[in-house]
KOLTI-363947 format. One record per residue (C-alpha): residue in three letters; residue number from 1; x, y, z. Coordinates in pm, 1 decimal, always signed. Example, Ala and Ser with C-alpha at 12.3 -4.5 7.8 and 13.67 -1.06 7.14 Angstrom:
BEGIN
@resn:ALA	resi:1	u:+1230.0	v:-450.0	w:+780.0
@resn:SER	resi:2	u:+1367.0	v:-106.0	w:+714.0
END
This chain:
BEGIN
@resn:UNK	resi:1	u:-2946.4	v:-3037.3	w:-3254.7
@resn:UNK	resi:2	u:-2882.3	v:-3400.1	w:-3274.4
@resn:UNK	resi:3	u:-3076.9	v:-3515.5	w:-2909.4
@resn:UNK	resi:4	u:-3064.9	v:-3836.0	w:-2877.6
@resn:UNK	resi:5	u:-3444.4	v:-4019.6	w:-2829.4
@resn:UNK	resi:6	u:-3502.3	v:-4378.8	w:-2765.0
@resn:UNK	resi:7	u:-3781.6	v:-4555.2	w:-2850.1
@resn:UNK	resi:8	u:-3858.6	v:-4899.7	w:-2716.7
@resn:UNK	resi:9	u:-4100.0	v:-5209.1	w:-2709.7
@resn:UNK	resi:10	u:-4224.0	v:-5136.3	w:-3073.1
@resn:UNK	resi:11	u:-4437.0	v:-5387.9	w:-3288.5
@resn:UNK	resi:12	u:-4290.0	v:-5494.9	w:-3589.8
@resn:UNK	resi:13	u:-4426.8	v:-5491.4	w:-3900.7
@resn:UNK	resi:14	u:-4640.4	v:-5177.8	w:-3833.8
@resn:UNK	resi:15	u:-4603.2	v:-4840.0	w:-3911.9
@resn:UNK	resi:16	u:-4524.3	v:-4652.4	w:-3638.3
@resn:UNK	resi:17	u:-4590.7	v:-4223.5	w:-3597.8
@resn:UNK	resi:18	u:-4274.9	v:-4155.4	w:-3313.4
@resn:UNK	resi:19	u:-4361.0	v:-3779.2	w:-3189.0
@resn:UNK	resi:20	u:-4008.2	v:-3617.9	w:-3149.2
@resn:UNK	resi:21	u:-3939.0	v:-3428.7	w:-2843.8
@resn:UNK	resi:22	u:-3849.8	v:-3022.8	w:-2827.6
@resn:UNK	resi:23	u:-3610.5	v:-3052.4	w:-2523.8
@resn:UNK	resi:24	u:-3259.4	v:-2932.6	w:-2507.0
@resn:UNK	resi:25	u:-2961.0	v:-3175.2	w:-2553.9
@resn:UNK	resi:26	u:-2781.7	v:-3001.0	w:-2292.8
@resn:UNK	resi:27	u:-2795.3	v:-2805.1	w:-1945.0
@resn:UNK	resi:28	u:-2621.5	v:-2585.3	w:-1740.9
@resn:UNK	resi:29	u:-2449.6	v:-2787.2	w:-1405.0
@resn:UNK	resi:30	u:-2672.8	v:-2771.1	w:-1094.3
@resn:UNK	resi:31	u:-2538.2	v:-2716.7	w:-756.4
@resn:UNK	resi:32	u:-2689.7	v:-2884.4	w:-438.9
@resn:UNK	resi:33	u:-2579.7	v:-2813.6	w:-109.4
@resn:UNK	resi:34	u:-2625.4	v:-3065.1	w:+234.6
@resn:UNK	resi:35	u:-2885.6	v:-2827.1	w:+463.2
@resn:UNK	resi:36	u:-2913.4	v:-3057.6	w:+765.8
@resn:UNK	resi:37	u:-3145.9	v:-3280.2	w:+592.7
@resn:UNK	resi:38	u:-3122.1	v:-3331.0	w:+239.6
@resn:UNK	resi:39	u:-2924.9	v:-3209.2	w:-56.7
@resn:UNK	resi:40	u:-3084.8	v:-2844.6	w:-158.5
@resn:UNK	resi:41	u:-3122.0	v:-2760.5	w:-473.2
@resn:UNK	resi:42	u:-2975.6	v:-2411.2	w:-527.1
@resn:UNK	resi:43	u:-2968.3	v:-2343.8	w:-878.1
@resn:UNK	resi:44	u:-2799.5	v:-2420.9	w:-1221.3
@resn:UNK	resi:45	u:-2475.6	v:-2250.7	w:-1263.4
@resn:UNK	resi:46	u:-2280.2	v:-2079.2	w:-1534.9
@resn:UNK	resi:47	u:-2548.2	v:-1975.4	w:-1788.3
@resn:UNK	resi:48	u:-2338.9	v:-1680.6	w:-1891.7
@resn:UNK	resi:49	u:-2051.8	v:-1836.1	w:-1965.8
@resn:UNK	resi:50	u:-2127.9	v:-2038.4	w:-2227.7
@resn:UNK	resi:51	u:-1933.6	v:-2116.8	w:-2558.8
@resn:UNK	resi:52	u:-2045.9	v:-2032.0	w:-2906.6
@resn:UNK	resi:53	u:-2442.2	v:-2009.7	w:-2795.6
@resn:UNK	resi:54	u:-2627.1	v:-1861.3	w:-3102.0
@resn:UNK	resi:55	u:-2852.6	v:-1578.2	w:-2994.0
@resn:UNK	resi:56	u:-2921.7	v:-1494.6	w:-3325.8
@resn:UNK	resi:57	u:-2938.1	v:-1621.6	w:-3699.6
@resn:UNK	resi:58	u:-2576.0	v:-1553.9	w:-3761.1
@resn:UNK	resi:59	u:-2457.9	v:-1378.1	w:-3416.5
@resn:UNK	resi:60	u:-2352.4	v:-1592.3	w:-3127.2
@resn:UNK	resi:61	u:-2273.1	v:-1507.0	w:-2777.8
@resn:UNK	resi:62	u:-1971.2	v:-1353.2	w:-2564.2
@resn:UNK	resi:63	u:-1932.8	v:-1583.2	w:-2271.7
@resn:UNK	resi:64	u:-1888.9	v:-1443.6	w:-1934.9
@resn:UNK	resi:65	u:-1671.3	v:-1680.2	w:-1749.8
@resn:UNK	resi:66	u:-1715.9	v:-1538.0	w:-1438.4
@resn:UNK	resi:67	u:-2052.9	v:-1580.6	w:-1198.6
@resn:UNK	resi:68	u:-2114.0	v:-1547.6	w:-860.2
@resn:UNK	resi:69	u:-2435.9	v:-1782.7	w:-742.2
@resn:UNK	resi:70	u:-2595.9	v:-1691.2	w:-332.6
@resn:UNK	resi:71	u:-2634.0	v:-1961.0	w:-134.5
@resn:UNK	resi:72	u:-2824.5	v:-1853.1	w:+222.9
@resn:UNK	resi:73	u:-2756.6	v:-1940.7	w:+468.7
@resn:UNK	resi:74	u:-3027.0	v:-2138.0	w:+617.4
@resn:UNK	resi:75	u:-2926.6	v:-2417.7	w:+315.4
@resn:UNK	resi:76	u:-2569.0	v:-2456.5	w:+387.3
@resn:UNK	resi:77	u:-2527.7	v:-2691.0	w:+754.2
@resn:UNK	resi:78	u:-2201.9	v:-2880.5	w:+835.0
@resn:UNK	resi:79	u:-2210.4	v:-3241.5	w:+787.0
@resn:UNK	resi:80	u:-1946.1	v:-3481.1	w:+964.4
@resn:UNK	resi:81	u:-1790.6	v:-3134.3	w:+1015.1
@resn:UNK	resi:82	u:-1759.5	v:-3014.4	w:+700.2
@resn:UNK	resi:83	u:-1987.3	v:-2783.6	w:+434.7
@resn:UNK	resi:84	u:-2032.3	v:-3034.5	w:+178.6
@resn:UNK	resi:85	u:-2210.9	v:-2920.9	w:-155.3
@resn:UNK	resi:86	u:-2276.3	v:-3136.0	w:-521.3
@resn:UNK	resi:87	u:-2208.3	v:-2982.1	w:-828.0
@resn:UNK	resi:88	u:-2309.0	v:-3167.3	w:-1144.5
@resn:UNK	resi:89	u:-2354.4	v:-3189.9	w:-1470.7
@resn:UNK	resi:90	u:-2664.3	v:-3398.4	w:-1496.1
@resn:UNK	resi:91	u:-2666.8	v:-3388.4	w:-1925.5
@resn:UNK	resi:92	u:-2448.0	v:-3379.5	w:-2228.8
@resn:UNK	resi:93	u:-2305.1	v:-3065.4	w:-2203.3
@resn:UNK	resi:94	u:-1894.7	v:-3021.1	w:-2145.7
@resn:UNK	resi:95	u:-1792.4	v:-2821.9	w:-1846.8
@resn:UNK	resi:96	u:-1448.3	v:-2646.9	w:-1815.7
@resn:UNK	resi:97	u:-1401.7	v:-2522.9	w:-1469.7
@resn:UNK	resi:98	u:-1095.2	v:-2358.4	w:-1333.8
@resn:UNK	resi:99	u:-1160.4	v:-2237.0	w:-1019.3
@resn:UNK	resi:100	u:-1446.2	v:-2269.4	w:-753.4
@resn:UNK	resi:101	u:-1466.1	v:-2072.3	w:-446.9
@resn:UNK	resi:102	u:-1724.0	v:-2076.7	w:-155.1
@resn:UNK	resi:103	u:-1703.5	v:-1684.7	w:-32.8
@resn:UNK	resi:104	u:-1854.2	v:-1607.3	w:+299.1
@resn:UNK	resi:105	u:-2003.9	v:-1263.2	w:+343.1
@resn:UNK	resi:106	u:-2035.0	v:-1178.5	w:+761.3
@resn:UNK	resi:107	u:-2318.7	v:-918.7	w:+758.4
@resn:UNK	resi:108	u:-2534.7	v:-791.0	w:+1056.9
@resn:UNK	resi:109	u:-2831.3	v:-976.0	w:+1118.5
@resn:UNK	resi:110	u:-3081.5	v:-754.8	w:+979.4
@resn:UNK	resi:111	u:-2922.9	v:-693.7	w:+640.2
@resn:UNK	resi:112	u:-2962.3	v:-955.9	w:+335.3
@resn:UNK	resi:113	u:-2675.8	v:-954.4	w:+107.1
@resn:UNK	resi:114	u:-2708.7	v:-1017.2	w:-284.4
@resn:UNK	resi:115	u:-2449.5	v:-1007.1	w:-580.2
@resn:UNK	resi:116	u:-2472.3	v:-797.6	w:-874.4
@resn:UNK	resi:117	u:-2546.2	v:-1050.7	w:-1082.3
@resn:UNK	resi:118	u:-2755.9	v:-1048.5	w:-1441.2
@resn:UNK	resi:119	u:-2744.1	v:-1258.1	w:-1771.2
@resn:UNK	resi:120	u:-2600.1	v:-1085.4	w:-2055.7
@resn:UNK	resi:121	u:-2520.3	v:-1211.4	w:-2409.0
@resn:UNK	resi:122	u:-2251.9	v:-914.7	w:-2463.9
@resn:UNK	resi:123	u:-1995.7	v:-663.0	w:-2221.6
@resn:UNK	resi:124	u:-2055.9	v:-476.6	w:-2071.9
@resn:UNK	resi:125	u:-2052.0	v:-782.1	w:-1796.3
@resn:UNK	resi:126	u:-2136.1	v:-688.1	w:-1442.9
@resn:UNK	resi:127	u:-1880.6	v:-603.5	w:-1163.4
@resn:UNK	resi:128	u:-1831.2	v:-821.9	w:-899.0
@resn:UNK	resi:129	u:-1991.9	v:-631.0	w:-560.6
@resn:UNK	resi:130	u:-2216.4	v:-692.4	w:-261.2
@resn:UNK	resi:131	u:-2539.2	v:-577.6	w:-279.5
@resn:UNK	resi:132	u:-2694.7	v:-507.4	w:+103.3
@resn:UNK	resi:133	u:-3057.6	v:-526.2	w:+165.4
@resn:UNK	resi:134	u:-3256.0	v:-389.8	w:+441.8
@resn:UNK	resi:135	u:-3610.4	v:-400.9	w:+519.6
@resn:UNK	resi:136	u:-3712.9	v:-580.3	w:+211.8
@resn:UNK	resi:137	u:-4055.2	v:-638.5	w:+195.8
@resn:UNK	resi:138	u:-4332.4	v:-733.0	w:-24.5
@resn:UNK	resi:139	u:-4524.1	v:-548.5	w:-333.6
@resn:UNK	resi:140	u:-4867.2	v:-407.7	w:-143.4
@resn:UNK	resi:141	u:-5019.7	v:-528.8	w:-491.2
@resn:UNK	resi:142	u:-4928.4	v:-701.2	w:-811.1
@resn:UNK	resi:143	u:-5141.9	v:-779.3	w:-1123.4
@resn:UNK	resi:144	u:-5054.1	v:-970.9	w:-1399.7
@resn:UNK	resi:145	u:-5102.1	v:-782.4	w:-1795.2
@resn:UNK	resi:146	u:-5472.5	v:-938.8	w:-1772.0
@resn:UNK	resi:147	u:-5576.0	v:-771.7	w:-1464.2
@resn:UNK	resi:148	u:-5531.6	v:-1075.7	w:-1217.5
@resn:UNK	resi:149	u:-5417.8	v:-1055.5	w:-870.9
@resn:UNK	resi:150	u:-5110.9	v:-1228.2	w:-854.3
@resn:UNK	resi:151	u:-4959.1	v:-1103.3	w:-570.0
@resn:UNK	resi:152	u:-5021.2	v:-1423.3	w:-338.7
@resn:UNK	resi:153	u:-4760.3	v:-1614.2	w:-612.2
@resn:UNK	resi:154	u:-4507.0	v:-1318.0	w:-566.6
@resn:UNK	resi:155	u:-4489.6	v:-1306.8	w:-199.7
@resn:UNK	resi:156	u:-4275.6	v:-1557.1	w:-101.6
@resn:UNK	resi:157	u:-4004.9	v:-1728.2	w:-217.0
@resn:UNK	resi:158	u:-4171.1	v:-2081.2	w:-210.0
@resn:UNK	resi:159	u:-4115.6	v:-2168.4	w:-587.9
@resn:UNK	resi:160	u:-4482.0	v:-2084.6	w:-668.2
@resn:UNK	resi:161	u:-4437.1	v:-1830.8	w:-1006.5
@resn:UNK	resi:162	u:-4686.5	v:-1639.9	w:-1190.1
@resn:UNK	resi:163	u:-4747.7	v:-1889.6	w:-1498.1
@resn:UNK	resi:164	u:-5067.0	v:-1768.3	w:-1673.5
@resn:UNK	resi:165	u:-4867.4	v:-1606.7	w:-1954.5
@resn:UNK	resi:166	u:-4893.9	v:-1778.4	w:-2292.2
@resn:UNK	resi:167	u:-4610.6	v:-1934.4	w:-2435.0
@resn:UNK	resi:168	u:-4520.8	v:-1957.9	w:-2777.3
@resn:UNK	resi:169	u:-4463.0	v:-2238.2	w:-3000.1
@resn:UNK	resi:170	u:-4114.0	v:-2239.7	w:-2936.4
@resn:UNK	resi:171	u:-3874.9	v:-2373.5	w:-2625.9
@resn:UNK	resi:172	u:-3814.0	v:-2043.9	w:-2414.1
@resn:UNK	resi:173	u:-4009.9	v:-1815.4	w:-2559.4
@resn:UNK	resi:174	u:-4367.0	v:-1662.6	w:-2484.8
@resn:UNK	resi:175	u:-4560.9	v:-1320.2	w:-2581.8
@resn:UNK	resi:176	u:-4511.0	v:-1032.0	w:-2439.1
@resn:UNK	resi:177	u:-4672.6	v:-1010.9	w:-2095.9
@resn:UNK	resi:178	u:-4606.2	v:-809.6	w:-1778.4
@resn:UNK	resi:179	u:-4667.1	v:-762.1	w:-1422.1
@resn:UNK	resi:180	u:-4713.3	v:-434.3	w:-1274.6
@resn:UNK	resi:181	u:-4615.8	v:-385.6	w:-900.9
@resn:UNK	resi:182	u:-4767.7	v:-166.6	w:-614.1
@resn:UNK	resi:183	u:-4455.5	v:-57.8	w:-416.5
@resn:UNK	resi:184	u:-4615.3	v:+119.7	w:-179.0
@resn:UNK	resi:185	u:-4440.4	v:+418.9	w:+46.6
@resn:UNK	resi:186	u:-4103.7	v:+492.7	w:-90.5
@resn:UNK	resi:187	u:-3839.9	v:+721.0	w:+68.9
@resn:UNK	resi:188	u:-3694.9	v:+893.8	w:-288.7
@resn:UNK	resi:189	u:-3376.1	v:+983.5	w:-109.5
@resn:UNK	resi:190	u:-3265.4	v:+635.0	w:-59.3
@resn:UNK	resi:191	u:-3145.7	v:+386.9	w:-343.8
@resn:UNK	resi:192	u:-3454.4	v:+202.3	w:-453.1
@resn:UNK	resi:193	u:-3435.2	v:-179.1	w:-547.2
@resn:UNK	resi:194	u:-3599.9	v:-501.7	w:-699.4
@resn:UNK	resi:195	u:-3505.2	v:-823.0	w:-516.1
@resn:UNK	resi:196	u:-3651.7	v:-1115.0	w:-762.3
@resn:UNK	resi:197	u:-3607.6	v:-1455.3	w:-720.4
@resn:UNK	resi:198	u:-3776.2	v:-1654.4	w:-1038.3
@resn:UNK	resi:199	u:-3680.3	v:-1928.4	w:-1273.1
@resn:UNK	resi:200	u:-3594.4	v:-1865.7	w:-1639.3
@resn:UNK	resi:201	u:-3673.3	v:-2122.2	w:-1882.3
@resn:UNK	resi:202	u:-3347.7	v:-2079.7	w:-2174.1
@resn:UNK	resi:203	u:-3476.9	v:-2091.5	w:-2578.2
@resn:UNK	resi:204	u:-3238.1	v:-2331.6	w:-2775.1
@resn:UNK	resi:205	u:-3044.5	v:-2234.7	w:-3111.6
@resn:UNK	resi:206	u:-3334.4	v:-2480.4	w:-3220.1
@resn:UNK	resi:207	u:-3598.8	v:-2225.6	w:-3115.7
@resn:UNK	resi:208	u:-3416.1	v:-1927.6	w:-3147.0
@resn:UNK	resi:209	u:-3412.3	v:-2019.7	w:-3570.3
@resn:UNK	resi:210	u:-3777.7	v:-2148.1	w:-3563.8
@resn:UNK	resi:211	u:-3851.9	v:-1785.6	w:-3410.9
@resn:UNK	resi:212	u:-3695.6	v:-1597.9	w:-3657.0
@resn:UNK	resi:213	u:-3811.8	v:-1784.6	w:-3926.3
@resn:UNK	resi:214	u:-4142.4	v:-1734.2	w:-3785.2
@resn:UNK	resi:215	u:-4099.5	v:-1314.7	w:-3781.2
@resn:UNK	resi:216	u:-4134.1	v:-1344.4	w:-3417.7
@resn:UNK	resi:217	u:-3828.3	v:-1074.9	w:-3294.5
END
């Protein structure tokens, strides 16, 4: 993929074995925004929507240029008066933005509000609409596909994720694991939904090839 890797304070005259690094040459921009105390980190940004991605040995992407990223509330505080976010692109990818927008959603207190957001590689792309939550709560149990209680990791949003899947040789991918959830109570009348909050780590063309060279589908 052509990353760049520097290598410094080597001997001369002495063979040297220079491990190359599997990272990606590139990322997605990140957005921050000011919360009273710090920048936050929300999340990286426009996944979808990029440009001749290869998902496949000879089949590449359809980019969906349009996203829609929550920020709560509780991360977003004025600062000399004014909401004040950072949105950068921290490696050596190029970034074509036409319009950003910062759209407020006034909901009653006891609701959450989500977009209909999900990462596709092909249409049909999502429609843009506001998902309402209300009394969300918590799995009553959650195991992991070895029979481990993972539920303490699932519980919160705190960043803490359920890691004791086994990943393959190859940058984003891993076997096939699951978790299965205890929902508890359910009222089948009303509309029944998944609220996740996790971190996906993206394969690379790079991988993608080494994968399917490898008979790994």
């Amino acid at each position: 993929m052509g990353v760049p890797q520097d290598e410094i304070n080597l001997a001369a005259k002495k063979v040297q074995g220079i491990l190359e690094l599997d990272r990606r040459g590139s990322s997605c921009p990140v957005l921050f925004s000011w919360n009273g105390r710090e920048y936050e980190f929300i999340a990286d940004m426009i996944g979808p929507g990029v440009v001749g991605h290869w998902v496949a040995p000879g089949e590449r992407d359809v980019p969906d240029p349009d996203e829609y990223l929550k920020v709560p509330a509780r991360s977003v505080k004025a600062r000399n008066g004014l909401l004040s976010f950072r949105f950068m692109e921290p490696m050596e990818e190029t970034v074509y933005l036409d319009q950003v927008r910062l759209l407020a959603i006034d909901h009653p207190a006891a609701y959450e509000v989500f977009p209909n957001e999900r990462f596709v590689s092909a249409p049909p792309f999502p429609e843009f609409r506001v998902i309402a939550s209300r009394y969300a709560h918590a799995p009553i149990g959650a195991w992991d596909d070895r029979g481990n209680d993972v539920l303490h990791l699932i519980a919160q949003r705190d960043r803490k994720y359920v890691t004791s899947f086994e990943d393959l040789p190859f940058a984003g991918f891993a076997k096939l694991h699951w978790i299965e959830l205890d929902l508890g109570a359910w009222d089948a009348q009303k509309p029944l939904r998944l609220i996740i909050d996790g971190y996906t780590d993206y394969f690379t063309a790079t991988s993608m090839y080494a994968a399917d060279q490898a008979g790994i589908k």
